[in-house]
C-alpha positions as CSV (number, residue, x, y, z in Angstrom):
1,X,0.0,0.0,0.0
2,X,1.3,3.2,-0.8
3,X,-0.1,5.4,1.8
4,X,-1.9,5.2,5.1
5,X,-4.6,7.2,5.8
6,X,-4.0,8.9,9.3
7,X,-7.6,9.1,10.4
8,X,-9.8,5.8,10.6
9,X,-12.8,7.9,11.0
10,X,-12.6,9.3,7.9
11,X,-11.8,5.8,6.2
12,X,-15.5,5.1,7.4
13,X,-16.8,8.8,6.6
14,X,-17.9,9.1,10.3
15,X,-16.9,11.2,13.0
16,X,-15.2,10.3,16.5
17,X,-18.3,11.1,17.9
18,X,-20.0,8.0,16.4
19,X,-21.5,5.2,18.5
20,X,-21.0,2.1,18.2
21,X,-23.7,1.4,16.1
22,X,-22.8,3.6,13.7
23,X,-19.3,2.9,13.0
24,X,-20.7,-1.0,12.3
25,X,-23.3,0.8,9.9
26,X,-20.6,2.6,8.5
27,X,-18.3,0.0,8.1
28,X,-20.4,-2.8,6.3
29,X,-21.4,0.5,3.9
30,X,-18.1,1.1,2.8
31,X,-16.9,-2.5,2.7
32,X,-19.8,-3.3,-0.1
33,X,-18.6,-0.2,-1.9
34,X,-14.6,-1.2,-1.7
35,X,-14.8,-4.5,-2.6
36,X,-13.2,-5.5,-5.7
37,X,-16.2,-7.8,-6.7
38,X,-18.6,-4.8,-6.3
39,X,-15.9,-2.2,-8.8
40,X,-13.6,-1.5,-5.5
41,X,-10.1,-2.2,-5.0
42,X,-8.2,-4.3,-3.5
43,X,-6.0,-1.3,-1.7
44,X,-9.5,0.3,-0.6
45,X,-11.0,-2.8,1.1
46,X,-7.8,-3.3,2.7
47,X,-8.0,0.3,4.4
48,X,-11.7,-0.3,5.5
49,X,-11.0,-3.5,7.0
50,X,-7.9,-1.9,8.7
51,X,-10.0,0.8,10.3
52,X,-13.2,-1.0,11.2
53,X,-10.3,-3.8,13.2
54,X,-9.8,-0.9,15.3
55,X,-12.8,1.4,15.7
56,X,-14.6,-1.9,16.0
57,X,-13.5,-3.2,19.1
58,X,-13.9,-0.7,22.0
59,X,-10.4,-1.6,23.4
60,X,-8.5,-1.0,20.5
61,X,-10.6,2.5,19.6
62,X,-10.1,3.6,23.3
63,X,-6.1,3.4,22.4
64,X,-6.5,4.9,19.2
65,X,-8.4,8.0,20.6
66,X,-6.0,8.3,22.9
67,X,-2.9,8.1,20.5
68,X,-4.8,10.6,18.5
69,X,-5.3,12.9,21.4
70,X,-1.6,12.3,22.6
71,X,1.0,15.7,22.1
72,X,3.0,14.9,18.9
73,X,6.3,15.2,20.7
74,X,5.5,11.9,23.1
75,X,4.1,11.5,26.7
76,X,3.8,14.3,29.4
77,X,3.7,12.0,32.0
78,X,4.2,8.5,32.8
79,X,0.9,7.6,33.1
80,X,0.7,9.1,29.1
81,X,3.5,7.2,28.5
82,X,2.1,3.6,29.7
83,X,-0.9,4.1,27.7
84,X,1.3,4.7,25.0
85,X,3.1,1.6,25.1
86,X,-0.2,-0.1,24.9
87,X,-1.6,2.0,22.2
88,X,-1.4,1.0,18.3
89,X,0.7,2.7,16.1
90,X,-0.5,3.6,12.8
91,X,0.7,4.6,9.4
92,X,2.8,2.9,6.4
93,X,4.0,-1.0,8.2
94,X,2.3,-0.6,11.4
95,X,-0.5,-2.8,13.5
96,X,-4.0,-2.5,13.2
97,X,-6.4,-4.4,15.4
98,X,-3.8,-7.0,15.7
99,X,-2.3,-6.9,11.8
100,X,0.4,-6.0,10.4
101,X,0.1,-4.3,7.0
102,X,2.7,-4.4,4.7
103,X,3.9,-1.7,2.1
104,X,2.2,-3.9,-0.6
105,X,-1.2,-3.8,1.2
106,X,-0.8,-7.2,2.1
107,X,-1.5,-8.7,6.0
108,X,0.8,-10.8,8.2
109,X,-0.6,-12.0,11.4
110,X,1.2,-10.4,14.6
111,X,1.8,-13.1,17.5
112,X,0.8,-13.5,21.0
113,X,2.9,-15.7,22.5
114,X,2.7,-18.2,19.8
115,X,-0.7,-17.6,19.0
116,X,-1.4,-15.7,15.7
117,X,-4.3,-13.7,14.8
118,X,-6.4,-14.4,11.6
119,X,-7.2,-11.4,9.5
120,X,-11.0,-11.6,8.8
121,X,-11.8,-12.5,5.2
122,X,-14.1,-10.1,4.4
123,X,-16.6,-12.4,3.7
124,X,-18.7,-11.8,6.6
125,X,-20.6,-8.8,5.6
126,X,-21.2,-10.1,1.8
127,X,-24.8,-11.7,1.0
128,X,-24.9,-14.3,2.6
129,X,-25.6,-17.6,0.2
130,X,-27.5,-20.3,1.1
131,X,-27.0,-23.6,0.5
132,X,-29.3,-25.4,-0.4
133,X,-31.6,-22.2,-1.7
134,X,-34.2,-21.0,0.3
135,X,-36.5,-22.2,-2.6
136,X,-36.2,-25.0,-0.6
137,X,-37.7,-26.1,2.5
138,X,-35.1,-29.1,3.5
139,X,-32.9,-29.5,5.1
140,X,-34.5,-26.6,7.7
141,X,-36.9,-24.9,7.9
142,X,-36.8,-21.0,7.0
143,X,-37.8,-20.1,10.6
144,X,-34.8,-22.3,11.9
145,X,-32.5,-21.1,8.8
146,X,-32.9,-17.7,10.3
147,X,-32.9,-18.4,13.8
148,X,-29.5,-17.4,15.5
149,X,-29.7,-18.8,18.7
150,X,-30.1,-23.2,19.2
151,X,-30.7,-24.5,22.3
152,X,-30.9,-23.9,25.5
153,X,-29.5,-25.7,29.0
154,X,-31.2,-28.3,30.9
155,X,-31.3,-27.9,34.6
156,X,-28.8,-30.7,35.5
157,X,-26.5,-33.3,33.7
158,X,-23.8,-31.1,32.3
159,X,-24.4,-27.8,34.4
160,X,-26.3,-29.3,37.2
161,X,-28.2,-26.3,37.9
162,X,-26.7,-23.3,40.2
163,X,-23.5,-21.2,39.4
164,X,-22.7,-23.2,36.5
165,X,-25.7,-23.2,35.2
166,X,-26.0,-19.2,35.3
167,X,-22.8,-18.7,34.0
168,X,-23.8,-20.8,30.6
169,X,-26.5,-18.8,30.4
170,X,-24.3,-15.8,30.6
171,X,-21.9,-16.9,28.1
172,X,-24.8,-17.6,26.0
173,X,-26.0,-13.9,26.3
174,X,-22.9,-12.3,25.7
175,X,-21.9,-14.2,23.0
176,X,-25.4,-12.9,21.3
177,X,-24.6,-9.3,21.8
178,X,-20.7,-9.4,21.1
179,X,-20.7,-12.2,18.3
180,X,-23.7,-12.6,16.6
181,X,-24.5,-8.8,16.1
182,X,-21.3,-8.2,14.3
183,X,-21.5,-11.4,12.3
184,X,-24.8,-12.1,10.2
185,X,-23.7,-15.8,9.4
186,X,-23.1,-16.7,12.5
187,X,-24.9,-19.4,14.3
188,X,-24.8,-20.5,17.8
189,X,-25.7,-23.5,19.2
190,X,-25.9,-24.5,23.1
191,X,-25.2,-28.0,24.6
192,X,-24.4,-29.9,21.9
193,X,-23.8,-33.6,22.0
194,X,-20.5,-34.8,21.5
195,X,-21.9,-38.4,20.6
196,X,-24.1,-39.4,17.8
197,X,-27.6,-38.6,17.5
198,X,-30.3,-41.7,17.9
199,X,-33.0,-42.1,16.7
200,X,-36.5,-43.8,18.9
201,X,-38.6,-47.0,16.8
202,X,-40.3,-44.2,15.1
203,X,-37.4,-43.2,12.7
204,X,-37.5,-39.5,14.5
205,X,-34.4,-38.3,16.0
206,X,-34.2,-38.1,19.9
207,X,-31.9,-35.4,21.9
208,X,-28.5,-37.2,22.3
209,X,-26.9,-37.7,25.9
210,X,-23.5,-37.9,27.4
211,X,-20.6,-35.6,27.2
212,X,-21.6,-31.8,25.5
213,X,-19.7,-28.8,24.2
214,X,-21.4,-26.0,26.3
215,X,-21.3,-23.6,23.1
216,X,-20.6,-24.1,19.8
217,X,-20.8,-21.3,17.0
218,X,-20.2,-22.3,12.8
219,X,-19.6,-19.5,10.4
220,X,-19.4,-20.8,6.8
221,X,-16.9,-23.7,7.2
222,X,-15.7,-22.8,10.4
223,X,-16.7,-24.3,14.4
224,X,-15.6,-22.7,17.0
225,X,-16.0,-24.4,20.2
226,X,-16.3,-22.0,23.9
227,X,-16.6,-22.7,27.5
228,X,-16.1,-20.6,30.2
229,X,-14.7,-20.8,34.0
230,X,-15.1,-18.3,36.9
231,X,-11.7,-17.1,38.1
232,X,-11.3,-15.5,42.0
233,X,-9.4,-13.0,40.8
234,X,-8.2,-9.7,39.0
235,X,-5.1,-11.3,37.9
236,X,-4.2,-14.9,36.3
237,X,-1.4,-16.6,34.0
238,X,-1.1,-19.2,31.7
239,X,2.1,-21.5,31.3
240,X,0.2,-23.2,28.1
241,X,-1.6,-26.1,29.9
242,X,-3.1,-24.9,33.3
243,X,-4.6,-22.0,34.5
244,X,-2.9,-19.9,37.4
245,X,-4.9,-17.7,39.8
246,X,-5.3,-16.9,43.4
247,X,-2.8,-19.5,44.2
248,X,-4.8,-22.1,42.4
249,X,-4.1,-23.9,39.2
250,X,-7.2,-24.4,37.2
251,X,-7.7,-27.5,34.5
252,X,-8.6,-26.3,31.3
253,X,-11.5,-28.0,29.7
254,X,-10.5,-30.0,26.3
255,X,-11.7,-28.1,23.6
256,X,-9.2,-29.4,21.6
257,X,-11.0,-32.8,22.1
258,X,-14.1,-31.8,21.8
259,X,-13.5,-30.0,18.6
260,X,-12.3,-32.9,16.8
261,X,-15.1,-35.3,18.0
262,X,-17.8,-32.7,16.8
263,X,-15.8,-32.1,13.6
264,X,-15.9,-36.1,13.4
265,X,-19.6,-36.3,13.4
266,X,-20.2,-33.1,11.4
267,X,-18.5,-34.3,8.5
268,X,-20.1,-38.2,8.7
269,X,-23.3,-36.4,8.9
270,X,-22.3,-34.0,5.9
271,X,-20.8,-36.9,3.7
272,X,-24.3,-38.8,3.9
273,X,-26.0,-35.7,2.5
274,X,-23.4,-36.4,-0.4
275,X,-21.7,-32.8,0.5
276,X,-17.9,-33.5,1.7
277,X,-17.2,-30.9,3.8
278,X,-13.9,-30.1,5.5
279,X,-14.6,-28.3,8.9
280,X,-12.1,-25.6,10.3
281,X,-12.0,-25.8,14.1
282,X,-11.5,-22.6,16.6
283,X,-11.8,-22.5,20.4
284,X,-11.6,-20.1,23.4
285,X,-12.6,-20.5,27.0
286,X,-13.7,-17.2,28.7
287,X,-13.0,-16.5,31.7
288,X,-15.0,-14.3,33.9
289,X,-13.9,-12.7,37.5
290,X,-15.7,-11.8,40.9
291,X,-16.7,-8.3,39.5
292,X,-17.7,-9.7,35.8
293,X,-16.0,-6.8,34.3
294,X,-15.6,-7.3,30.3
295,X,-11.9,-6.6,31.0
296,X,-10.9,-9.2,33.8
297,X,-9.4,-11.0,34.8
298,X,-5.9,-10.2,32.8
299,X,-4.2,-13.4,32.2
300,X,-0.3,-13.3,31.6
301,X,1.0,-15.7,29.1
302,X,3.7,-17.3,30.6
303,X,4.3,-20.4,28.5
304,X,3.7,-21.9,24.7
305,X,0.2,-23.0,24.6
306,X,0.3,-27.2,23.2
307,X,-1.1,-28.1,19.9
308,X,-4.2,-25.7,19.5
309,X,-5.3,-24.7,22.4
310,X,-5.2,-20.7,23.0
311,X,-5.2,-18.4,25.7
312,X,-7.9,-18.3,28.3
313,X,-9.2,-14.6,28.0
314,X,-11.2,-12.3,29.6
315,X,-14.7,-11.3,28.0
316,X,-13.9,-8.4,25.8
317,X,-10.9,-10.2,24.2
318,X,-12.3,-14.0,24.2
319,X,-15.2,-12.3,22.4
320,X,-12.8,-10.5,19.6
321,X,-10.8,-13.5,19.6
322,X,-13.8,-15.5,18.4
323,X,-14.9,-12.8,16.0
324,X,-11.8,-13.1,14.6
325,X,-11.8,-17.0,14.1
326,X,-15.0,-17.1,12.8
327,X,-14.7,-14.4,10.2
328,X,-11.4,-15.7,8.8
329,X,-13.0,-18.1,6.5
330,X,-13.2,-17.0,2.8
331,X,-17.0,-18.9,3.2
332,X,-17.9,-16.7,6.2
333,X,-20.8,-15.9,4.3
334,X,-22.1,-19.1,3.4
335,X,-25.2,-20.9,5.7
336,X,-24.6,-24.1,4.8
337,X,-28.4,-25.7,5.7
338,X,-27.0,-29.3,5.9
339,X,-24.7,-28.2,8.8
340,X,-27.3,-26.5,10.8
341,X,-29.4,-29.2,10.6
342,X,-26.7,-31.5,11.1
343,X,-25.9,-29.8,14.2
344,X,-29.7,-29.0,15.7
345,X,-29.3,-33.3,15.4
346,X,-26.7,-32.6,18.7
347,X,-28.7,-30.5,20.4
348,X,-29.4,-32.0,23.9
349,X,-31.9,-29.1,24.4
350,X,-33.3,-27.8,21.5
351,X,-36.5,-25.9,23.2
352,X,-38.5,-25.6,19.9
């Protein structure tokens, strides 16, 4: 890229005033404009996904309006210069929302700790395509083909009632108003079996039991598998396997394992619809502290997390991490009807 614009706001054509509402109207405006399918360029939709990584995440925005609001000579104070150190840098080779952009307009993942970010697709916002057409009433129904939210939580067996219980219910919530807002694609679906799907002496299919994924949302050809754990306290670390807090060391759940089974029984369940599908598998566990502030606890990588297993996070970055796994696929904006319904099959309670 030859040049960076200076001001994100005006990448958008909004002001720094705008809410967040209206910097996600903006930005899914301009990206139809600048992409190249639509007569944009490639350049363009590069410098609207650039600014909408950062005015689109409340953490990364806060930093931004404080770099622009910083004295042009460097930090006053040391409290200016701490935030500075944390703030993103912009302009020709620098981060954005996690990305680095090149001179040639191309993006590099930055790391964290060995954990790279994915640069969403763009796909995401595009019209989303169904498959099959809606002309069709199988595999699902156009009420369920819509519906966002599968599945609710039963009041024992996996959460037995209580704290646990709540804090699905939560995670369920949040992930609505942090996810599923930004992505139109997206689906989510609660308690979902891990085992196959029977069926009773009637032919119809019966809720599964056994072992569950607590939450499990698909975006195009993408699953990405979430649990979360309460942590007493504001700060934690992570040496790559266990959880350390409050003198504690906390098992993660295996959402590595769980990932692959459902992927497993996804693709079975694909392959007798005669689609092949090949699933790409995500995960975070979100942790959530005594206050249930978005931003703690704050977890300090300490080690090289094994195989794929990333960094427990605290709300506000679990949720952009997930955001950001989900709309990496080049199919983000594909509803793939055979997979919903494959995956309504797992529900353990579908509630409708």
């Amino acid at each position: 890229m030859s040049s960076q614009p200076t001001d994100l706001y005006s990448v958008l054509g909004i002001g720094p005033d705008a809410d967040a509402q209206a910097v996600r109207a903006a930005y899914r405006k301009q990206a139809r404009r600048a992409h190249p399918d639509a007569g944009g360029t490639a350049e363009r939709f590069h410098e609207v996904q650039s600014a909408w990584e950062v005015l689109g995440d409340s953490e990364a925005r806060a930093a931004y309006d404080r770099e622009l609001r910083r004295p042009a000579r460097g930090a006053d104070s040391a409290e200016d210069a701490d935030q500075a150190e944390d703030a993103p840098h912009y302009g020709r080779g620098s981060s954005f929302g996690g990305f680095r952009t090149t001179a040639a307009g191309s993006t590099s993942p930055t790391r964290s700790g060995s954990e790279s970010a994915r640069t969403p697709s763009g796909a995401a916002h595009l019209a989303p395509v169904y498959i099959p057409d809606l002309s069709s009433p199988e595999p699902l129904s156009l009420p369920l083909t819509s519906q966002r939210t599968h599945g609710g939580f039963g009041s024992g067996g996996l959460f037995g009632g209580g704290r646990a219980l709540r804090r699905a219910q939560q995670t369920a919530e949040l992930l609505e108003k942090h996810v599923l807002s930004d992505l139109p694609t997206a689906r989510l679906f609660n308690t979902v079996a891990l085992q196959p799907s029977g069926r009773d002496r009637w032919g119809q299919a019966r809720p599964p039991k056994g072992r569950a994924a607590e939450h499990v949302l698909v975006c195009g050809d993408t699953l990405v598998v979430v649990s979360s754990l309460e942590v007493h306290a504001a700060t934690a670390s992570f040496d790559g396997r266990s959880l350390h807090a409050a003198g504690r060391s906390l098992a993660l759940p295996d959402l590595t394992g769980q990932s692959r089974a459902l992927r497993t029984l996804l693709e079975a369940a694909m392959r007798e619809t005669g689609r092949e599908t090949s699933l790409n598998l995500g995960q975070q566990v979100v942790l959530y502290a005594p206050d249930r502030s978005m931003q703690s606890p704050v977890v300090e990588a300490r080690g090289t997390p094994s195989g794929s297993v990333r960094t427990p996070l605290a709300p506000a970055r679990a949720f952009r991490s997930i955001r950001e796994q989900l709309a990496a696929s080049a199919q983000a904006n594909v509803i793939d009807r055979h997979l919903l319904a494959a995956l309504r099959d797992q529900l353990q309670h579908p509630q409708d």
